[in-house]
C-alpha positions as CSV (number, residue, x, y, z in Angstrom):
1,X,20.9,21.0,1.6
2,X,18.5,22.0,-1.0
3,X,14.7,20.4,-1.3
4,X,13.1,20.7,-4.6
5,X,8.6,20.1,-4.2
6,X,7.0,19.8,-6.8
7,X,3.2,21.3,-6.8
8,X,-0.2,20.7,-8.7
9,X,-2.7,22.7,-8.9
10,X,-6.0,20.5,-8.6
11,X,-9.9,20.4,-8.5
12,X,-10.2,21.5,-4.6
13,X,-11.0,17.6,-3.2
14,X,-14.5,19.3,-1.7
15,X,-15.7,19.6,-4.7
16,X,-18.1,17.1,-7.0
17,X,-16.6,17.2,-10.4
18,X,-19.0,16.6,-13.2
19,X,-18.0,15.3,-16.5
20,X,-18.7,17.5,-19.4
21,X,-22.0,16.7,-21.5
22,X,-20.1,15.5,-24.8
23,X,-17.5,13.6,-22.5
24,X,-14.3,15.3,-23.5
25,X,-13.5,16.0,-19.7
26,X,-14.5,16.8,-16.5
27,X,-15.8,20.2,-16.2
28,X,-13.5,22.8,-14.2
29,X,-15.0,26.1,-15.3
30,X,-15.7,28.3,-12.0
31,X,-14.6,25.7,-9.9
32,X,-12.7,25.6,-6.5
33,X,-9.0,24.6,-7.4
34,X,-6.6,24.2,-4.8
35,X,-2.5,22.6,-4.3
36,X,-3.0,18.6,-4.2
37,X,-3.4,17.4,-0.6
38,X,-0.7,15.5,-1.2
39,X,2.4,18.0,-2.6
40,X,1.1,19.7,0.6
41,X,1.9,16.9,2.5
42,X,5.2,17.1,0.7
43,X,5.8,21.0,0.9
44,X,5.1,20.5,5.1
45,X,7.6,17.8,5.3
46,X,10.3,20.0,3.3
47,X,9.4,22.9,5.6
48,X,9.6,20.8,8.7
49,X,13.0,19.3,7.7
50,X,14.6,22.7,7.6
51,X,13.1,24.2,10.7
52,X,14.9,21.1,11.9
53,X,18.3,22.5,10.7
54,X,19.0,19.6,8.2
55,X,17.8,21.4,4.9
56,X,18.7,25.4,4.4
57,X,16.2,26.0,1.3
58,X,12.7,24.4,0.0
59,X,12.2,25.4,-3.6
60,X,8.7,24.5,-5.2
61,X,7.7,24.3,-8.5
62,X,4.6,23.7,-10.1
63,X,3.8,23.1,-14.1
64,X,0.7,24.9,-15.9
65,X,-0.7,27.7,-16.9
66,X,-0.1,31.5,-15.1
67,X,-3.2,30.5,-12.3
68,X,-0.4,27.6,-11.0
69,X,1.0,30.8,-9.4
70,X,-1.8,30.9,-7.1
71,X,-0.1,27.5,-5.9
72,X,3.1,28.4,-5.5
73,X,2.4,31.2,-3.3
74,X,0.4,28.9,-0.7
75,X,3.7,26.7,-0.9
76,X,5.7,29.6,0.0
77,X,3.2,30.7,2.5
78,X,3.5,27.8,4.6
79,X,7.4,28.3,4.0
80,X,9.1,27.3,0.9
81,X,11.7,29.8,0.1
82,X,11.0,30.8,-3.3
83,X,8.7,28.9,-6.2
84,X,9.7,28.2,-9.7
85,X,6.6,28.0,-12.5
86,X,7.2,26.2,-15.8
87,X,4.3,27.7,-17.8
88,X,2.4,26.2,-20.5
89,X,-1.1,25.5,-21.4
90,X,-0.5,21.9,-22.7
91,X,-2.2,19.4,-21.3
92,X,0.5,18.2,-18.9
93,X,0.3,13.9,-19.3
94,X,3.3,12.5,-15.9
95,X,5.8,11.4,-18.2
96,X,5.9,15.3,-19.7
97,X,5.9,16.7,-15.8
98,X,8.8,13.8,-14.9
99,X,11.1,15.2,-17.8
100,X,10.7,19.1,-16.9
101,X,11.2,17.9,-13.2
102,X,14.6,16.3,-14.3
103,X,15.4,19.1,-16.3
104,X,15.2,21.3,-12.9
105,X,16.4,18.6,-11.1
106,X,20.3,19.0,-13.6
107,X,19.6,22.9,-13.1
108,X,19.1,23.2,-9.4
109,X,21.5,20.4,-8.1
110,X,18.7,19.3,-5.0
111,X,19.8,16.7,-2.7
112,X,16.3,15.5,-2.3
113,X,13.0,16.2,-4.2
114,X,10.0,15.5,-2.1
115,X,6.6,14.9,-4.0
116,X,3.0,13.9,-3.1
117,X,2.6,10.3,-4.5
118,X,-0.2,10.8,-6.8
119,X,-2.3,13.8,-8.0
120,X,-6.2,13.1,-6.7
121,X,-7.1,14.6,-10.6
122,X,-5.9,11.9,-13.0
123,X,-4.7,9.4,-9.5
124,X,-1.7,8.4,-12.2
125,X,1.3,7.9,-9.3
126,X,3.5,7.8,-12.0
127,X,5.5,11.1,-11.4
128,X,7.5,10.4,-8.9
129,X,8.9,6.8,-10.4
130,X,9.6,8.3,-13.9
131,X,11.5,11.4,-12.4
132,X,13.8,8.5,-10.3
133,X,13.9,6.9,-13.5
134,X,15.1,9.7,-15.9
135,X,17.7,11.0,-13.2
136,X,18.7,7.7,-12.8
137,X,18.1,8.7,-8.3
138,X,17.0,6.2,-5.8
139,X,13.7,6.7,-4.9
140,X,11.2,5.4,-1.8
141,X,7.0,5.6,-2.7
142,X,4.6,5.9,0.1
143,X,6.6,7.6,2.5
144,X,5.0,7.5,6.4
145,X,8.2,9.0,7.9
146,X,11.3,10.6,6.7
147,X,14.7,10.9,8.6
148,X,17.5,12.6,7.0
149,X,21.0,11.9,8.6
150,X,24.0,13.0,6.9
151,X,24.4,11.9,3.4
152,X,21.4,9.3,4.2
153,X,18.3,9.2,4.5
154,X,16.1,6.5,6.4
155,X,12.5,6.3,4.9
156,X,9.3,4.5,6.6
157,X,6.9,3.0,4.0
158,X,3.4,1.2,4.6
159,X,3.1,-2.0,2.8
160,X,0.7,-4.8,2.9
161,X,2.2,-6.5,6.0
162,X,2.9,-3.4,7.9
163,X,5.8,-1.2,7.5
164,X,8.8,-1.0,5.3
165,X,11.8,0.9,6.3
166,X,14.5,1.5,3.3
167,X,17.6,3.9,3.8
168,X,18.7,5.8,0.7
169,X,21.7,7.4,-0.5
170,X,21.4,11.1,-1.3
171,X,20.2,12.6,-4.0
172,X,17.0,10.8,-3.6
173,X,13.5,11.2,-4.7
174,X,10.7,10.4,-2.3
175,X,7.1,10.5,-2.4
176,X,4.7,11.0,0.3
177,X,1.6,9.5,1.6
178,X,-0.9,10.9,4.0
179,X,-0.2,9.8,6.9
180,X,3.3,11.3,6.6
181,X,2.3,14.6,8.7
182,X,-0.7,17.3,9.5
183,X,0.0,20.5,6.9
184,X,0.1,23.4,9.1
185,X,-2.7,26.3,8.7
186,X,-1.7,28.8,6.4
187,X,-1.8,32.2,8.6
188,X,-2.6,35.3,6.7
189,X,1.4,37.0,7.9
190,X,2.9,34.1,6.2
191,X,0.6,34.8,2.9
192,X,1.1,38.3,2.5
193,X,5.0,37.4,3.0
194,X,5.0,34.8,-0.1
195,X,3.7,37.6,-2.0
196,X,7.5,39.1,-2.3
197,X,9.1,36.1,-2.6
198,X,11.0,35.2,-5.3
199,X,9.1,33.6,-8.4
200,X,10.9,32.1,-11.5
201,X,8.9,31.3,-14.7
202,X,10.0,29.2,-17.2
203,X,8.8,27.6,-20.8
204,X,9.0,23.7,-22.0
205,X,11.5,25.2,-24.5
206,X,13.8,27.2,-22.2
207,X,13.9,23.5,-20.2
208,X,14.7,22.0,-23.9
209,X,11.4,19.4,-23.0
210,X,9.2,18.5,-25.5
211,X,5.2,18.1,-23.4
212,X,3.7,17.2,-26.3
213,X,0.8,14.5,-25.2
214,X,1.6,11.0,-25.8
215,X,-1.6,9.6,-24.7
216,X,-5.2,10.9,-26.3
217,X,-8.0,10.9,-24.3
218,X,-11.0,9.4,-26.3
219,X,-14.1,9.4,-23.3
220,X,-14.6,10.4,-20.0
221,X,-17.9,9.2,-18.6
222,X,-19.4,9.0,-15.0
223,X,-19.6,6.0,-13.3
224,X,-23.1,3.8,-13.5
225,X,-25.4,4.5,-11.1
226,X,-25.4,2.3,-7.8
227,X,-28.7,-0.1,-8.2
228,X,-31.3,-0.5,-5.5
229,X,-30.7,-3.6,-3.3
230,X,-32.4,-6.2,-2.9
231,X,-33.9,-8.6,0.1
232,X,-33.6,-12.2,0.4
233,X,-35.0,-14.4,3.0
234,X,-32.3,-17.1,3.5
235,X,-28.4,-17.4,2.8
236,X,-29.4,-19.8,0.2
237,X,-31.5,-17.6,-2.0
238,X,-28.6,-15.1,-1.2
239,X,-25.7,-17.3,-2.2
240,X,-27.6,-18.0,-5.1
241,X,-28.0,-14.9,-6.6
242,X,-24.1,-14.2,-5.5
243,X,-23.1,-17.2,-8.1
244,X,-25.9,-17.2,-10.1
245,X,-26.9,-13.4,-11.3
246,X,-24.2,-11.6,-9.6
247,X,-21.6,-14.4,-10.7
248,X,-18.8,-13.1,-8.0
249,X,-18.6,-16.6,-6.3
């Protein structure tokens, strides 16, 4: 069974991004960039699934610009068998990343694409549900566990009231959440082994995709500043200002 993971290759989550000073962006110039916790998450699960014996190769593929490498290499180093890089340096919007996906998807035939649910960059969790969509594959969001068996595959999902468990028909799509597993530590063996595995590179055009943007960013700005709080000396005062300044009640 084949496993197809997409990648993206994010602001490192310790870092405090600051928003450029004419608001176009957020600033990312000699910044920490790392793979999104969560397509690690992903990558893990893939890996995990065939040490188990029930998947024989873990592909991963990333969209960007040349540096995306850098991210398919730590896929491969904690054990995907080879990486796959659609380059471009359009500004990559999810419905644009869904249709290249689906465009790999036709060309590599996976039985299951495992993604992180949402990229902690743009937070769009729109990927995953437009690449079911376009394939036309059943898809489970939020995944908390993942059993494959046979042609099926039994996923565990959280939900308000607890947890969900949905069985699919494969070729599925499913996208992860974090409490789906612990990524192992990437060992410095494994990363000089990635180094000679095999890396495909690809353009939009070779996929026949069109990433033009759809959407136009007009501002990004900061949030306000938190305000100092305030003391009151009874619940009455306090409930006051809750209806009266506040007006949240």
């Amino acid at each position: 069974m084949k496993v197809l993971v997409p990648v993206k290759r994010v602001v490192d989550f310790n870092v405090k991004v600051r928003v450029k000073s004419d608001g176009t962006g957020v600033d990312i110039a000699n910044v920490k960039m790392s793979m999104n916790p969560f397509d690690e998450i992903a990558v893990e699960e893939a890996v995990r699934l065939k040490e188990k014996g029930v998947v024989t190769e873990v592909i991963a593929v990333s969209c960007g610009d040349a540096k995306c490498q850098e991210t398919l290499r730590t896929a491969m180093a904690i054990g995907a068998d080879r990486g796959i890089l659609v380059e471009t340096t359009e500004e990559l919007q999810p419905l644009a990343v869904a249709k290249l996906l689906k465009a790999l998807v036709d060309k590599e035939q996976p039985q299951l694409v495992i993604l992180g649910k949402q990229a902690i960059d743009d937070d769009a969790n729109q990927t995953g549900q437009m690449l079911a969509a376009l394939a036309d594959l059943p898809q489970a969001t939020f995944a908390s566990k993942v059993e494959v068996s046979g042609d099926k595959v039994n996923v565990t999902r959280e939900v308000d009231g607890g947890l969900e468990t949905i069985q699919l028909t494969l070729p599925a799509v499913i996208t992860t959440d974090l409490r789906l597993n612990e990524p192992r530590y990437v060992t410095l063996p494994n990363i000089m082994k990635a180094k000679k595995k095999q890396l495909d590179t690809f353009k939009p055009e070779d996929l026949g995709v069109d990433v033009k943007p759809r959407l136009k960013t007009l501002k990004v700005s900061e949030p306000p500043k938190r305000g100092a709080g305030i003391k009151v000396p009874d619940v009455a005062t306090l409930v006051d200002k809750l209806k009266n300044e506040a007006k949240v009640i």
